[in-house]
C-alpha positions in Angstrom: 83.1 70.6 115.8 85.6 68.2 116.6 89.1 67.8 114.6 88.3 64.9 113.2 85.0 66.6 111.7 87.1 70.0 110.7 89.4 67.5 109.0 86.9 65.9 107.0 85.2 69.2 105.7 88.1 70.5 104.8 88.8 67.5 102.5 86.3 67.7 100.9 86.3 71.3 100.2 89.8 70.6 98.9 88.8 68.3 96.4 86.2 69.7 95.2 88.3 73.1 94.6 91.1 71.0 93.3 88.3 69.6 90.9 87.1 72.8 89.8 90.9 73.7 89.1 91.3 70.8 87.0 88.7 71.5 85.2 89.7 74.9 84.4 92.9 73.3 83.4 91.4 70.7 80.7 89.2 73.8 78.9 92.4 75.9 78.7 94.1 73.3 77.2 96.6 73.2 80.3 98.3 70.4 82.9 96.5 71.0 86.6 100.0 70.7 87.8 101.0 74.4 86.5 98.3 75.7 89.3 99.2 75.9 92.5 96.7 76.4 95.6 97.2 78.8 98.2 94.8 78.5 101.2 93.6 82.0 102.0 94.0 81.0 106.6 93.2 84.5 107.5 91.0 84.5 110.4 91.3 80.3 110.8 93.1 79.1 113.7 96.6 77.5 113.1 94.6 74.4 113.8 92.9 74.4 110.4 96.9 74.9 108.7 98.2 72.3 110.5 95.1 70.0 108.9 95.6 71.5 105.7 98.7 70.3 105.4 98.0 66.9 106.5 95.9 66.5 103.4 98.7 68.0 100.9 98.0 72.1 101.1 101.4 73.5 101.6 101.0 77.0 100.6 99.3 79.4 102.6 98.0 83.2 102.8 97.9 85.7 104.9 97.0 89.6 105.1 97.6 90.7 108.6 101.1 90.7 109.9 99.9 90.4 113.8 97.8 87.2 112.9 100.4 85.9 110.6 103.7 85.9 112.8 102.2 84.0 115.9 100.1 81.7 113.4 103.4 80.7 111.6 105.1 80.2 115.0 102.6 77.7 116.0 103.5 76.1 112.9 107.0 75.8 114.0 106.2 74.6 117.4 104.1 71.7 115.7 106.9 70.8 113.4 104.8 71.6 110.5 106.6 73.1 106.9 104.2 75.3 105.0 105.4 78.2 102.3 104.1 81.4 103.9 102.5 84.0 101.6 102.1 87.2 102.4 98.8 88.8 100.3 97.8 91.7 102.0 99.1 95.4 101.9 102.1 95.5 103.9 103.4 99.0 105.8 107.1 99.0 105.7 107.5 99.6 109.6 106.3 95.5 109.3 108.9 94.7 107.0 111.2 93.3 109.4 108.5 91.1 111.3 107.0 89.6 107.9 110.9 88.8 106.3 111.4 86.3 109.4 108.3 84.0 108.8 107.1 84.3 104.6 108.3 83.0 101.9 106.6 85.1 98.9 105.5 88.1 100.0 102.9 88.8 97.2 101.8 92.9 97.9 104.8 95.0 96.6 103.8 98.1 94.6 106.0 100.6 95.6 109.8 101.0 95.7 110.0 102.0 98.9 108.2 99.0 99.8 110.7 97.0 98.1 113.7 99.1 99.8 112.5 98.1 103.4 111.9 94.8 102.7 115.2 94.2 101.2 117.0 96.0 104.1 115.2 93.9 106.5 115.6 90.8 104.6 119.7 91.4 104.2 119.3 91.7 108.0 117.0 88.3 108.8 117.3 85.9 106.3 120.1 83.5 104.6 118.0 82.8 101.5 116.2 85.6 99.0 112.7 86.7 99.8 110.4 85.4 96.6 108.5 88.9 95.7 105.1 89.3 93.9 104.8 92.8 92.3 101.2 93.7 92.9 99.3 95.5 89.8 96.8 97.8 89.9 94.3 96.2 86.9 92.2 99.1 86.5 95.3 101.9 87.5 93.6 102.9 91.2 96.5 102.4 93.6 94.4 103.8 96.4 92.9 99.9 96.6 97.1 98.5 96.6 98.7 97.9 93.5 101.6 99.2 90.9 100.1 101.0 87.8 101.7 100.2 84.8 102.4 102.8 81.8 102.6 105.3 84.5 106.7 106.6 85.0 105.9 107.1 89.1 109.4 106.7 91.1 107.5 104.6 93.4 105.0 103.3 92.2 104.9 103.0 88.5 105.0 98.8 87.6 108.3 98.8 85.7 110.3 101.2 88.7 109.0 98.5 91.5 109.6 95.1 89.1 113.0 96.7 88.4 114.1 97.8 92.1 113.0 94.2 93.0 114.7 92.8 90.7 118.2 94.6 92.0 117.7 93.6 95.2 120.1 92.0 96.7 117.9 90.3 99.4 114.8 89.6 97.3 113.9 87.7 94.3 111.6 89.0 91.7 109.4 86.1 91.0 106.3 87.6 89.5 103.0 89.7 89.5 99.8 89.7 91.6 96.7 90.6 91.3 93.0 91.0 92.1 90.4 91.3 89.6 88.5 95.3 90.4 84.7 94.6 91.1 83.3 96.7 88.5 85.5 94.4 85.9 84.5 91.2 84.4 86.9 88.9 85.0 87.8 87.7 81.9 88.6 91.3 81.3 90.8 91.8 84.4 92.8 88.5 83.7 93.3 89.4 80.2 94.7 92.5 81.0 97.1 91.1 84.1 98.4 88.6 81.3 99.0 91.3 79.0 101.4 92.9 81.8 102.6 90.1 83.2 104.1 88.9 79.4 105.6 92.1 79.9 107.4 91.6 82.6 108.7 88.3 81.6 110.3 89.8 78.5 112.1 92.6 80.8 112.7 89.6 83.6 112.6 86.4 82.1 112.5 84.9 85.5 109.4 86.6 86.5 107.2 83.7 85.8 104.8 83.6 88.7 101.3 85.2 88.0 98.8 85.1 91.4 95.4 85.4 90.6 92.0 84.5 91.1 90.3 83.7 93.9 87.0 81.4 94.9 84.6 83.2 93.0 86.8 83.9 89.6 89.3 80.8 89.9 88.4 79.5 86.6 89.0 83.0 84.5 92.1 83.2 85.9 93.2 79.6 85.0 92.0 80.7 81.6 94.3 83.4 81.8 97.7 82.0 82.8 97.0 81.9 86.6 100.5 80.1 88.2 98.5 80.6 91.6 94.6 80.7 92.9 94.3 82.1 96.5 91.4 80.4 97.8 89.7 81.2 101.2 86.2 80.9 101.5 85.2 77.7 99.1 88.0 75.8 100.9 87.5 76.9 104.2 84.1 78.1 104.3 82.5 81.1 105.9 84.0 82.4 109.4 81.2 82.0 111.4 80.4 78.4 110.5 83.6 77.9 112.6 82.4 78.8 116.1 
């Protein structure tokens, strides 16, 4: 496939998920703008970022820190701007790599998560680090996530929100989340707006809620959804690349 044909499909992938966005917007009664689109680029080349943002996509996602880092210096190189995300569950011995290139990192659920990222974010960075406190929907944190109503040190939703929020380094920005696959959607989103109302009252600034993905976009619009991390319906499957 030739650049100028990746180029094209991805426009039109991106207006037709921008269209099913808007959409989403009009039935919940709210402005399209509120809804930002992350493109999930994990396992694309740096080629497809670079044409993303050509054609307006500006936030981006990733979930492996050894894919990530030389992706986002390729970015550099090219002269390109994106806003990094980091979405996937991040060991704290990577802490240091992942501060120098994202912008949000969107996986925090523990404090000791939140610890090593602020240390190594005091120690890279000049601005704060934007962090997502990631909730466990259905209370499993074996699959990533905070648990709220649970009084864990480390991982119990309020102890991580509010060692975020004292950071010195970091800025608590808001929640994440991904719907559990034995939950309806509606049902998951419901419940992550529930918490995330929460949080807003205890940090007012906590505005951000990240949810929903290609297959559950809409429910999450219809929940409050700030953010949709999109991957496959924008960038289609993996092997359709080679």
């Amino acid at each position: 496939m030739t650049a100028a044909d990746r180029r094209s499909q991805l426009a039109t992938a991106r207006q037709e998920v921008q269209q099913r966005i808007a959409r989403a917007c009009t039935a919940a009664g709210r402005d399209p703008a509120e809804v930002t689109l992350v493109a999930i680029t994990k396992t694309y080349p740096a080629s497809d970022v670079l044409l993303l943002a050509e054609l307006g996509i500006t936030d981006v996602g990733e979930n492996r820190d050894q894919e990530a880092a030389p992706k986002a210096a390729e970015l550099v190189a090219a002269g390109a701007r994106v806003r990094w995300h980091f979405v996937g569950q991040l060991q704290r011995n990577k802490a240091r790599s992942v501060v120098r290139y994202a912008d949000v990192v969107e996986s925090v659920d523990s404090v000791r998560l939140a610890t090593a990222l602020d240390r190594a974010a005091a120690e890279c960075r000049t601005a704060p680090l934007d962090v997502l406190v990631q909730i466990s929907i259905d209370g499993d944190a074996t699959r990533g996530g905070a648990v709220a109503d649970v009084d864990d040190p480390d991982r119990g939703l309020w102890r991580v929100a509010d060692a975020v929020a004292a950071a010195g380094a970091l800025r608590l920005a808001g929640v994440m989340a991904v719907a559990p696959l034995d939950w309806e959607p509606d049902r998951a989103f419901a419940t992550l707006s529930g918490l995330a109302t929460r949080l807003t009252e205890r940090h007012p600034g906590a505005t951000v809620v990240s949810a929903g993905m290609s297959g559950d976009l809409e429910a999450a619009v219809r929940h409050g959804a700030t953010h949709v991390r999109i991957g496959s319906s924008l960038l289609g499957m993996r092997n359709t690349l080679r």
